[in-house]
N, C-alpha and C positions, 0 to 999 in steps of 0.2 A: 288848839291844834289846827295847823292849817290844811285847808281840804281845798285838792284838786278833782278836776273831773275826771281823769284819769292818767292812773299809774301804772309803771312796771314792776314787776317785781321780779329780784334774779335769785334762782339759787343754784349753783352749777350750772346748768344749761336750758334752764328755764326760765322764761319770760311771762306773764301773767297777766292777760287786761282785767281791770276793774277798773269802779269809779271810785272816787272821794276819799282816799285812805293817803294817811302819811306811812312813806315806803317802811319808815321802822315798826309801828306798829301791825302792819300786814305782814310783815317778814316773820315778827315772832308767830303770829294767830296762825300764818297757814301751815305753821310745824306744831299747832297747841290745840290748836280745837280739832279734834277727835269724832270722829264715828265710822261705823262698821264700813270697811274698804269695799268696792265696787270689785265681781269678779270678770275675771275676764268674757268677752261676748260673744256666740256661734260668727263665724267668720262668712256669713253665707249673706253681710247685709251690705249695699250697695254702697259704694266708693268712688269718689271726685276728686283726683289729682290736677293743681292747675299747676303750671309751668308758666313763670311772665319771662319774654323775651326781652329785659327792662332795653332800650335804648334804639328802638325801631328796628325791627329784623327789614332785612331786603327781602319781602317775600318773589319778588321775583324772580332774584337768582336761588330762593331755597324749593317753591315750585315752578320750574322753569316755563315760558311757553314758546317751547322751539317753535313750534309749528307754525311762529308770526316773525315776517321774515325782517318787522319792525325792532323788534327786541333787541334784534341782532343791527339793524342800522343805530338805531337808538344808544348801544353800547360796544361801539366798537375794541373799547380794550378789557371792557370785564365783565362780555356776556360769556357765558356758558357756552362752549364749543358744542357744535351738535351731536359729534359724537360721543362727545364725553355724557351727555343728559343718559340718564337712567327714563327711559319713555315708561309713560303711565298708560297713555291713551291715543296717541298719536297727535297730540297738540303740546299736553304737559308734561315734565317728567319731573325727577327728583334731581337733586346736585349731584355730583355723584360722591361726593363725602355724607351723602345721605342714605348711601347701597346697605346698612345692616337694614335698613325698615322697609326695602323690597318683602319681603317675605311675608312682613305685617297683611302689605298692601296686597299682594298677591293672595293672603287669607280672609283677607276681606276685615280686617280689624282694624286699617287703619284708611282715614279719608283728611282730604284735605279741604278746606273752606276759601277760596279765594275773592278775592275782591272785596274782602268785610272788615270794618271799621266804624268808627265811630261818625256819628254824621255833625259834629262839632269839627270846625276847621281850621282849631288849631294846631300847629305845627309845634309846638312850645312842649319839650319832654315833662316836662312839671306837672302841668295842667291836663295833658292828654291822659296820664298815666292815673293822676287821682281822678279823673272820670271815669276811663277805664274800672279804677277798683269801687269808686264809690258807684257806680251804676247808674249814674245821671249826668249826663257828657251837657258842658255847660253851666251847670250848676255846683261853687264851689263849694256852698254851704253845707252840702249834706254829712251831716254826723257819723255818719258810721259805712263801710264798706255791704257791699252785695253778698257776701257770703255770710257775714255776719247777721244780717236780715233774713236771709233763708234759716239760719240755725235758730235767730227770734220769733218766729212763725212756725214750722213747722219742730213741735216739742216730742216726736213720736223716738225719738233718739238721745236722749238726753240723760243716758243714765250709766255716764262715762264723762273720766274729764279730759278725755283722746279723741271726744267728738272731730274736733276743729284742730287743726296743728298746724303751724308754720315751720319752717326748718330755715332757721336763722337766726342773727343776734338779736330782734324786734320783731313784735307783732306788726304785719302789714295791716297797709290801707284798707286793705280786703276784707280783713277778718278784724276791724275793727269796731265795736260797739259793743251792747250790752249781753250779749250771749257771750258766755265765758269761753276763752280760745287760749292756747297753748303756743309759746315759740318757745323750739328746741335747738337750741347750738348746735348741739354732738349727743346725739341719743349714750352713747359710751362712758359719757361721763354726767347725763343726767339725773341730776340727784345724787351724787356721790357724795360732795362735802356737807349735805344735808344734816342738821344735828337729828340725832334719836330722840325720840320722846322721854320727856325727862320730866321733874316735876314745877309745876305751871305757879313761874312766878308772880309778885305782884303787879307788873305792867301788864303780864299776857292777861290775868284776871281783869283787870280794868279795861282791856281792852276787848276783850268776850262782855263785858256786862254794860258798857255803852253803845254796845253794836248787834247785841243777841236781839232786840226788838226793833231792828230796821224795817220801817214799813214797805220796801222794794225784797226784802231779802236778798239781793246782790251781792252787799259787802260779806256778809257771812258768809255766804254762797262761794262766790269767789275765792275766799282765803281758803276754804278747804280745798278747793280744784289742787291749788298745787301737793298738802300734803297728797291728797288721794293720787294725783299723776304719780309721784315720788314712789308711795309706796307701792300700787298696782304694776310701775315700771318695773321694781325689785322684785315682787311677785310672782312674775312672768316671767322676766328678764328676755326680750325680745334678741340678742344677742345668741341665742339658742337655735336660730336663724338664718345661717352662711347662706350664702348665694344658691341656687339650687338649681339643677336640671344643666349645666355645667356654665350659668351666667356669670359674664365677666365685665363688671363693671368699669367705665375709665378712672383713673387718677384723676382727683380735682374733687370741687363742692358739690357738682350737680352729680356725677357716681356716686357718691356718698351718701348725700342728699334721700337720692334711690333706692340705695339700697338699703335705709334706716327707716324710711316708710314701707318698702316691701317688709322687714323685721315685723314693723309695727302691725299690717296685716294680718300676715301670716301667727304673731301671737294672740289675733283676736279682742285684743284690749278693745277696740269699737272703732275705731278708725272709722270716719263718713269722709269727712273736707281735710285735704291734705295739702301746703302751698310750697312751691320751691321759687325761689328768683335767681336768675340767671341774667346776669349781665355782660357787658362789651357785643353791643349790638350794634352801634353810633356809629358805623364805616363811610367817614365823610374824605379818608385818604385812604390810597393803597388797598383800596377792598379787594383785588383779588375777584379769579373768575372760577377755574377748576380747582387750583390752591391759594391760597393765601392767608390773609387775615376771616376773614368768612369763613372762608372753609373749613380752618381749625376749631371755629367754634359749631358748625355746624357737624363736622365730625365727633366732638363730644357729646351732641346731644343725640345724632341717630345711635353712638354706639350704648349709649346709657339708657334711652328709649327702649333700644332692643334688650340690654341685659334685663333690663327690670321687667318687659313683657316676658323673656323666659324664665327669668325666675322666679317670677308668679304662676307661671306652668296654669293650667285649672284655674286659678283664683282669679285669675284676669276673666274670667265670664263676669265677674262682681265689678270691676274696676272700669272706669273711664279716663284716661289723661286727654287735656285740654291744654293746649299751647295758646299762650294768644302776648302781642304785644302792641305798644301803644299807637302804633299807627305806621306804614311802609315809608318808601325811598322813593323817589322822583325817578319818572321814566329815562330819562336821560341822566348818562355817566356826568360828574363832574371835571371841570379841570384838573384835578388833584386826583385822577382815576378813584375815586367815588361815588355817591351818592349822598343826595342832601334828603332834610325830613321832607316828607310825600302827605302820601294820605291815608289809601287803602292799601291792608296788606295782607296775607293767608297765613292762617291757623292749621294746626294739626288736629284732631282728634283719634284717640287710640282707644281700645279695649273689645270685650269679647260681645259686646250691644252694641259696636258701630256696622252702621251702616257705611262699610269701607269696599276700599276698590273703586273709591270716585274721586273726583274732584269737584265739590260742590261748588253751588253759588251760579248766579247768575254772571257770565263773564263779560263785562264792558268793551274789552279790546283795548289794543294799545294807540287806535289812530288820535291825532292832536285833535280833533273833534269831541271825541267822546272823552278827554281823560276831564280830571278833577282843574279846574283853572288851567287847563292848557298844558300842563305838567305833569301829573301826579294819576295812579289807578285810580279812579272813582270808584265811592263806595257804593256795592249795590245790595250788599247786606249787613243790616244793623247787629255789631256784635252782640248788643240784647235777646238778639232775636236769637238767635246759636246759643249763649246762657242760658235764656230761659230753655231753652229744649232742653237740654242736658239735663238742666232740673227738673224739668217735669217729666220726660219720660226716662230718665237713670233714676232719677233720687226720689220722685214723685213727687212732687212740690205741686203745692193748689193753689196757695194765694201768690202768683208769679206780680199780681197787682201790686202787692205790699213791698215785693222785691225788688221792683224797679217803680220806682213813684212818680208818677208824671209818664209812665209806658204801658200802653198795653199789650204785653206779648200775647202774638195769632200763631196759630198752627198754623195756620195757609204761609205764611211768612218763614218759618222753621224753613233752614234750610236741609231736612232730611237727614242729620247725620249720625240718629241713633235708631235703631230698627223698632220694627212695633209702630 
């Protein structure tokens, strides 16, 4: 049998990382090997939603900085009208396709991270994005994603196969390595064409008694994650769940998305690491300044940001969303009224532990002096550095060494943006 390093495996709406398994023999074992189902977990344990911007968000025009009268020479057909900026502070504001998450910011739940990036200078959506997820900017080699290393270290959570979730057709880069992790299509139909337990033919025997003394216990491991997700989903059945406190999700994947992990919450299954991707971020024409192509996609995400912080109502004290993507847009508008890849760009962070109602970061400014090669916002905070806080003070993570290899995340370094 030939053995890979790692497989998917699909059944309905689930996706599965392991290692070494031919996809037919794990398909039957994780509907055949059998033990007592995990029950559901108190809802009161801390949660990490990431949201990837996949194709450089313009953090400029999504946290504006009117207050620099550059921005505005810099961008004469697609900066942000001064009136139209939703003001934060009297330098930054929001787009104004970004007005549902005034309220966040005004309660202090949500901040923003500017100027932060990776300190790798490539421009290259590929490579930016797997350093991004794998957590060592520079470094192609590394095996496995940053979230999946927090979940292989810190074991105090592991007794759930809803630990780790992605919401997609593929486990990401992120959550990829040897801690068992979850991608769900469509919660709705997860697990639906799943066959019932029936009696364990001679393949499924041969393949329980080749694989029952794995000296990693992985493969076994693994193959039951998905029966137990399957059934624990049916158990519960997170769909018990509507929208609540009168939130109103948009149309499209990332509403969806939202409000299938608020579901997942709210039934307690254990939910810690949650991932969404949101793409068409790439505005190298026609970007658009108070409307357009940006703005439509930035209005999906304050409106979906916001439904899901109210329909978490309470539970959002437990919850963090973390925005982050591969890298910003060039100071200057292109001829094509866009923006080409940049360098450094701003992050959101939301939930009821942020230290919100700022706008973090050290800010560089926009003069040709100070940018990144003469073009570009300079990075003046290592996105590591904003990961590792989030970990260590939302989820409590100790070995942040092990998390980022080759980094050492400082508190002095933290840029502030979870309380405590």
């Amino acid at each position: 049998m030939a053995i890979s390093r790692r497989v998917f495996v699909k059944s309905g709406g689930l996706a599965l990382v392991s290692v070494g398994l031919d996809p037919l023999f794990l398909a039957r074992a994780a509907f055949a090997a059998y033990r007592p189902l995990p029950t559901a977990t108190a809802r009161s344990r801390p949660v990490l939603v990431c949201l990837f911007q996949r194709g450089a968000v313009d953090g400029l025009n999504m946290i504006v900085p009117h207050g620099d009268p550059l921005y505005y020479r810099e961008r004469p057909r697609i900066a942000v009208p001064n009136q139209d900026v939703i003001d934060l502070d009297g330098y930054f504001g929001l787009h104004p396709r970004l007005t549902a998450l005034k309220s966040l910011w005004d309660s202090k739940r949500l901040a923003a991270i500017h100027a932060i990036g990776s300190p790798d200078s490539t421009r290259s959506h590929f490579d930016a994005q797997d350093y991004m997820e794998s957590g060592t900017p520079g470094v192609k080699a590394t095996p496995d994603g940053w979230l999946n290393r927090y979940c292989q270290h810190d074991r105090e959570h592991q007794d759930t196969p809803f630990r780790a979730v992605a919401f997609g057709p593929a486990l990401p880069r992120i959550l990829a390595g040897t801690a068992p992790s979850l991608a769900i299509d469509d919660l709705q139909a997860f697990g639906m064409r799943a066959p019932q337990p029936a009696a364990r033919d001679r393949l499924t025997r041969a393949f329980e008694e080749l694989y029952a003394g794995s000296a990693t216990g992985l493969l076994s491991t693994s193959s039951r994650e998905a029966f137990e997700a399957i059934q624990l989903l049916k158990q519960v059945d997170p769909t018990r769940f509507p929208p609540a406190n009168g939130a109103d999700y948009p149309r499209g994947k990332l509403g969806k998305s939202l409000l299938q992990i608020a579901q997942l919450i709210k039934a307690g299954v254990g939910v810690q690491i949650a991932f969404v991707d949101v793409t068409g971020w790439d505005t190298h024409v026609n970007q658009g300044a108070s409307e357009g192509q940006l703005a439509a996609r930035l209005a999906e995400l304050g409106q979906a940001l916001a439904a899901f912080a109210q329909d978490l109502g309470p539970e959002l004290d437990d919850v963090v969303v973390l925005t982050m993507s591969e890298f910003g847009r060039t100071v200057h508008e292109n001829g094509n009224s866009g923006t080409d890849h940049g360098h450094a760009t701003a992050m959101l962070v939301m939930g009821g532990g942020v230290n919100g109602g700022k706008v973090l970061g050290r800010w560089p400014g926009l003069d040709p002096a100070d940018r990144f090669e003469g073009r570009d916002v300079a990075v003046t905070t290592d996105f590591r550095d904003l990961f590792a806080e989030i970990l260590a003070r939302h989820l409590g993570a100790r070995d942040l060494a092990d998390v980022f290899p080759g980094f050492t995340p400082d508190p002095a370094r933290f840029p502030g943006a979870i309380s405590g």
